[in-house]
N, C-alpha and C positions, 0 to 999 in steps of 0.2 A: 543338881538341877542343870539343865543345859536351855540356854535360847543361842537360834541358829539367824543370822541377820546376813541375807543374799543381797548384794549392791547392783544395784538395774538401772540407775538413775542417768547414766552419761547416753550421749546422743550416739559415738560412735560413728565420728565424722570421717573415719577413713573407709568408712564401708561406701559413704557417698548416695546414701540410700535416705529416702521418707521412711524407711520402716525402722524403729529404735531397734539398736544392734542386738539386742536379749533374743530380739523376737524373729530373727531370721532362722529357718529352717536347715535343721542338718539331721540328714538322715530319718525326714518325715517327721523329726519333733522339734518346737522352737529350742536353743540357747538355753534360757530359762529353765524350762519344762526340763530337761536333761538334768541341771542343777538338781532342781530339786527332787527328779527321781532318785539322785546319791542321799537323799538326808533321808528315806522312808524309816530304813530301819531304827536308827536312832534315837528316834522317841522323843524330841523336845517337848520342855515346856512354853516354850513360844518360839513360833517361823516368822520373822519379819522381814519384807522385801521392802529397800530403799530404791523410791522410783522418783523422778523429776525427769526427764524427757518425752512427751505423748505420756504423761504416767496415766492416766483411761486410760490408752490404749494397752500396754501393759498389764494392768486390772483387769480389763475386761478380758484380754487373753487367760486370768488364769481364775477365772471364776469357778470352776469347776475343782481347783483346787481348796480343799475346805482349812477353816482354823488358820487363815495365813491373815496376816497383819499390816499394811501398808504404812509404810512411812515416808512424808514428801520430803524430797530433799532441796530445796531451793535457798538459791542461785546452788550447783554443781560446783561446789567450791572445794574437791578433793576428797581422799577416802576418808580422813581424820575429821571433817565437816560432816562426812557422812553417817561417821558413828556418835559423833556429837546429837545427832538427832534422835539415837533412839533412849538418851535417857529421860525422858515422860512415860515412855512405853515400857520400861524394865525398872519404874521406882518399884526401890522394897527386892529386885531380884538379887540373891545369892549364889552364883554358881557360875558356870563358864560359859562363856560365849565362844561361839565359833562363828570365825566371817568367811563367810565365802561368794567368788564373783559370778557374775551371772552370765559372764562370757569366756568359763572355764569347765564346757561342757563334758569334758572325759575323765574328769575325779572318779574314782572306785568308791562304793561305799564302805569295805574292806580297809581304805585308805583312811579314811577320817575315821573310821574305829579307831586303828591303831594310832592314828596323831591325837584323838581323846584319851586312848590309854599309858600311851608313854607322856601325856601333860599330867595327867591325875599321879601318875607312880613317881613324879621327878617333883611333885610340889612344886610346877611352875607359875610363873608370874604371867608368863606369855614361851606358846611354841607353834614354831608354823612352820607350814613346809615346804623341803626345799631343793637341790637338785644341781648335780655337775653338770653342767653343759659346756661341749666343746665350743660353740659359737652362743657364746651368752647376749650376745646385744640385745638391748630392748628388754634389759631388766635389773633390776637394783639388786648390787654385790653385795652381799653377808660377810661382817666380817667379826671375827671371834678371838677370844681370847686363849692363851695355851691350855688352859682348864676345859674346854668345849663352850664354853659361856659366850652368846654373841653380845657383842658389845654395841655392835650401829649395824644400819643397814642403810647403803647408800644409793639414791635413784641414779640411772645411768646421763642422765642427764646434770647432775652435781658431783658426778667423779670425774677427777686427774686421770690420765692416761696411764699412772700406772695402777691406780685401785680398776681402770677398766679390765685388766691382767687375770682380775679374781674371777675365774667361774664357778666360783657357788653365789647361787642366786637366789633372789628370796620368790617363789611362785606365787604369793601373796594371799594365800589361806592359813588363816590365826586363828590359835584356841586362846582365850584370855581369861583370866580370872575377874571376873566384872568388875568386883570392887574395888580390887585394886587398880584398873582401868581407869575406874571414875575419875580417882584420884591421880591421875595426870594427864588425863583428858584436856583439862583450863590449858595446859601449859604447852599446848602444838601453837606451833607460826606458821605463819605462810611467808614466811621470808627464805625464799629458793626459788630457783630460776621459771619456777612455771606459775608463784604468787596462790600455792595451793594449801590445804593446811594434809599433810602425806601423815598416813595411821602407821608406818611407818617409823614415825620418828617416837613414838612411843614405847619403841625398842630396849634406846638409852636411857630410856628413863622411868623404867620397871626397873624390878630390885635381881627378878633371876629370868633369863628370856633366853631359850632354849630354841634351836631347831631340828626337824625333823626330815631327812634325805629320803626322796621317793625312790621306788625300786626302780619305776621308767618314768624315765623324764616326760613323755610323751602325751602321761596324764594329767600332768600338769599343763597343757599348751592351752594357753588364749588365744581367740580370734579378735584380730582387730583390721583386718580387709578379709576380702575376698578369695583372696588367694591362700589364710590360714585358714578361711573354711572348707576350702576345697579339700585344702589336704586333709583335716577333720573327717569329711566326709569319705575320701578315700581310705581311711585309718579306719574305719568303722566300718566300709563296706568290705572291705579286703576281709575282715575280722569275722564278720556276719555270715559271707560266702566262705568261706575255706571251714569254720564249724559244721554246716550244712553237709558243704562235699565230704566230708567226713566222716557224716550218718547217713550216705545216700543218693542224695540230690546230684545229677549233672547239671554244670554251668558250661556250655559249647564253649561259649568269647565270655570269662567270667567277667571282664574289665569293661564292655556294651553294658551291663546289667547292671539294676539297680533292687535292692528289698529292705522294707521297714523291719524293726527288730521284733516289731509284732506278728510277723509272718510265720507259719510255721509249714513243714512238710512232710507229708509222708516220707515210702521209699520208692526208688526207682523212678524219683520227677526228671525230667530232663525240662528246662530251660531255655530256651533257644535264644542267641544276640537281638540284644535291643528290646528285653523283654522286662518289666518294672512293677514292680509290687509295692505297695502302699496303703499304709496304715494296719488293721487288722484284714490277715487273710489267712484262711487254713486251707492250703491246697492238698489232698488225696493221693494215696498211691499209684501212682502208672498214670497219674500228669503230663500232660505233655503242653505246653507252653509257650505260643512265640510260635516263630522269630515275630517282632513288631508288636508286643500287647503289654497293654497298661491294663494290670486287676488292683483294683480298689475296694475296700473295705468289703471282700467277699469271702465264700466259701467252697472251692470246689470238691466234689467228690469225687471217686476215684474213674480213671482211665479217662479223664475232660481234656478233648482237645481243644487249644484257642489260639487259632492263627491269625495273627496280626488284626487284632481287636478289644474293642476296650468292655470290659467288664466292671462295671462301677458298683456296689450294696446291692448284690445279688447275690441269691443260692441257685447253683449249678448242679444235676445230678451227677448220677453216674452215668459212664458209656456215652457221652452230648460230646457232641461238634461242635464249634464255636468260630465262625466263621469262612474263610477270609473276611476281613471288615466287618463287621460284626459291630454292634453297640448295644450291650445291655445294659439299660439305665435302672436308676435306686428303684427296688422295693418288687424287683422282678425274682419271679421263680421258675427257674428251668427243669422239669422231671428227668429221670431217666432215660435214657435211649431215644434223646429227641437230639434234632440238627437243625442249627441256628445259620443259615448259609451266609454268603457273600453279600453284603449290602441290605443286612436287614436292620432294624433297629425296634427295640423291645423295650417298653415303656409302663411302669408298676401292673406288672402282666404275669398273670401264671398259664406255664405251656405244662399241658398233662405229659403222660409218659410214650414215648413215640410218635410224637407228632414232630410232623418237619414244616421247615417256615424255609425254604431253601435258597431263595435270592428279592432281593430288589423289594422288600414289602416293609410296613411301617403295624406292630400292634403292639396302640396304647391302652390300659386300663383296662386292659380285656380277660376274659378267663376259657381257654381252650383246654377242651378234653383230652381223650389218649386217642390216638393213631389218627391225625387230622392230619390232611395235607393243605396248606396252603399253596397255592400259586402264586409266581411270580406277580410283582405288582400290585398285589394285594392292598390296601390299605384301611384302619377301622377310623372313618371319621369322627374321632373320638368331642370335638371342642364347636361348642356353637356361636363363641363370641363370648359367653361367659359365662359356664359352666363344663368343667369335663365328664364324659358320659362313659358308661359302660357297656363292652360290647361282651356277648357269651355265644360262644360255639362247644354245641357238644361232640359228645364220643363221633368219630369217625365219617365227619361232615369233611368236605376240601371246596375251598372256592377255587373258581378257572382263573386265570388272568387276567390281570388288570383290574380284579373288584374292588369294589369300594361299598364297606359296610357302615352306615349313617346312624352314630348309637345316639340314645340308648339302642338298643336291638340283641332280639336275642335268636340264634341260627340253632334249630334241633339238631338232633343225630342222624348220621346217615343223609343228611344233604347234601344236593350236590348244587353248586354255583355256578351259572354259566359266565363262561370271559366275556370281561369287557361291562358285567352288571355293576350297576348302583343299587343298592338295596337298602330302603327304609323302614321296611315292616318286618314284623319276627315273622318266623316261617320254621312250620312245624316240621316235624322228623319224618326222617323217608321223602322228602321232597327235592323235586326237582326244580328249582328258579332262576328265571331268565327275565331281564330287565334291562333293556336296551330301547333307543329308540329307532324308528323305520330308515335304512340307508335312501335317502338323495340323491340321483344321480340327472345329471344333467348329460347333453350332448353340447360341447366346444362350437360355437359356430363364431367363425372365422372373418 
């Protein structure tokens, strides 16, 4: 049996942040959320996360994660306090626990296999993993006996200048045999420089505690500023883009660019600087991308150009233009071989196939047929103050410039729209409408 117990409880006061440290975002997914995608395969019999800082906020972050367990931890009174808590939640449990931290977002799940299967073949008491580093500071030295047997692990903060020498460090991910755990769980102090009760010290005081050398160090790194997340984030994008370039994908300035792991691509995308993807997005063969656009949780099909524009829960066909400036908002659908121009923005709207919307116009919640032209300036005065309304143009209707459609409304086929009209009434197919009112002209008298 295995229960997996993730520690989320500290505030993470060097981040300098309202937002608890778990929950800061690297590479589109929180802290947390990364953890616990390492445990999927695994299978426990119980996931429980130790929260005390914002713990709602935390909670409510991972609700969507099912079968997880919450344990408060209060006052934050160390990691050995922290696991002191979950015996209510695991009476009656026989079998190992694994701890792992909630701001050790690049563990492998490969990794914790094999640190579960070299603890089960060694019959240990306790094994965790562990890692040479040439600059160890900022982490508690492993030190062992000449059998391999570790014997203490010391926080860098309660070592002499020469045990700071050792760089085998402890990463601070443990597989323990519960019950043996239990049984010296009572006997942690908080008598140590920082007045904490450290799960660490339960090292010495197991009967066989083993460790385990990661192959890169690298997966092991904790964030605790800003500046370890950065690099996090650069370690993970570097990773992301160079798999891609690989199968395909051009990145122009790969180092401007930004994409979640949930991105996928045809072949033959080219990317252009300063160009960012996020969250789920599947973009099409003969892509083309950028310079300047943010796509969000969309779909593009193949040969979709989008220059320097934001695409947010949208599907895009094939053969579409997408911009300059551009804004397609959630729940829009773009056909085939339509163009989205310069300064338009697209609002839970479906554009048929060949229709162009080509500058400076606004359609919300509207539904346009195939080969419309809109004009400049356009706009479907979709909101009355409180209610949003639906505007519908069919097949191969174009309004002139400047219109303004007053929905509900619905415009047939084959209409034409004079510039410069407001229009409140449907208007049937094959027509011509003009809706303006009489020019004013006065003579200047001086």
């Amino acid at each position: 049996m295995l229960a997996i117990a993730i520690l989320a409880a500290g505030k993470g006061t060097r981040m300098k942040s309202n937002l608890p440290k778990v929950l800061h975002p690297l590479a589109g997914k929180s802290l947390i959320d990364r953890v616990l995608s390492c445990t999927q395969g695994l299978k426990p019999n119980h996931k429980l996360i130790v929260v005390g800082h914002q713990a709602n906020l935390v909670e409510n972050s991972l609700k969507n994660h099912k079968e997880l367990d919450f344990v408060l931890q209060q006052p934050q009174n160390g990691t050995g306090h922290a696991i002191q808590q979950l015996r209510p939640r695991l009476e009656g449990f026989n079998g190992e626990l694994l701890v792992l931290n909630g701001d050790v977002p690049l563990l492998k799940e490969k990794t914790l296999s094999s640190l579960l299967k070299f603890h089960r073949e060694s019959n240990a008491s306790v094994t965790f993993l562990s890692a040479n580093l040439d600059s160890p500071r900022g982490y508690g030295r492993v030190f062992t006996d000449e059998s391999g047997l570790v014997k203490r692990i010391i926080e860098e903060r309660d070592c002499t200048n020469e045990q700071r020498k050792n760089k085998l460090i402890n990463a601070g991910i443990y597989c323990f045999n519960w019950r043996e755990l239990l049984d010296v769980l009572n006997l942690l102090s908080s008598k140590n420089s920082q007045n904490e009760i450290y799960l660490t010290d339960t090292i010495s005081l197991l009967k066989k505690a083993l460790h385990f050398e990661v192959d890169n160090p690298f997966e092991i790194k904790g964030i605790n500023d800003r500046i370890q997340l950065s690099e996090c984030e650069h370690f993970i994008q570097k990773k992301l883009k160079s798999s891609w370039m690989r199968k395909g994908v051009t990145f122009v300035d790969p180092i401007s660019c930004s994409l979640s792991e949930d991105t996928t691509f045809g072949t033959d995308v080219i990317i252009e600087p300063q160009t960012h993807l996020r969250g789920k997005c599947n973009i099409g063969n003969g892509c083309h991308l950028g310079p300047g656009s943010v796509i969000t949780n969309s779909t593009l099909a193949e040969n979709v150009l989008a220059i320097h524009s934001f695409i947010n829960e949208a599907k895009i066909g094939n053969n579409t233009s997408i911009g300059p400036f551009a804004h397609i908002r959630p729940e829009s659908k773009i056909s085939d071989n339509s163009k989205i121009g310069n300064f338009v923005e697209i609002k839970k709207s479906f554009i048929g196939e060949g229709t162009k919307i080509n500058h400076l116009s606004y359609l919300g919640d509207s539904t346009l047929g195939k080969n419309i032209n809109i004009g400049a300036g356009t706009i479907t005065a979709n909101f009355d103050g409180k209610n949003k309304h639906k505007t519908i143009i069919d097949d191969y209707s174009k309004t002139g410039a400047n219109s303004v459609l007053v929905a509900p409304i619905k415009i047939g086929s084959h209409v034409t729209i004079g510039a410069g009209s407001t229009i409140s009434k449907d208007v049937p197919d094959k027509s011509l409408v003009v809706e303006r009112s009489k020019a004013i002209i006065r003579t200047k008298i001086n």
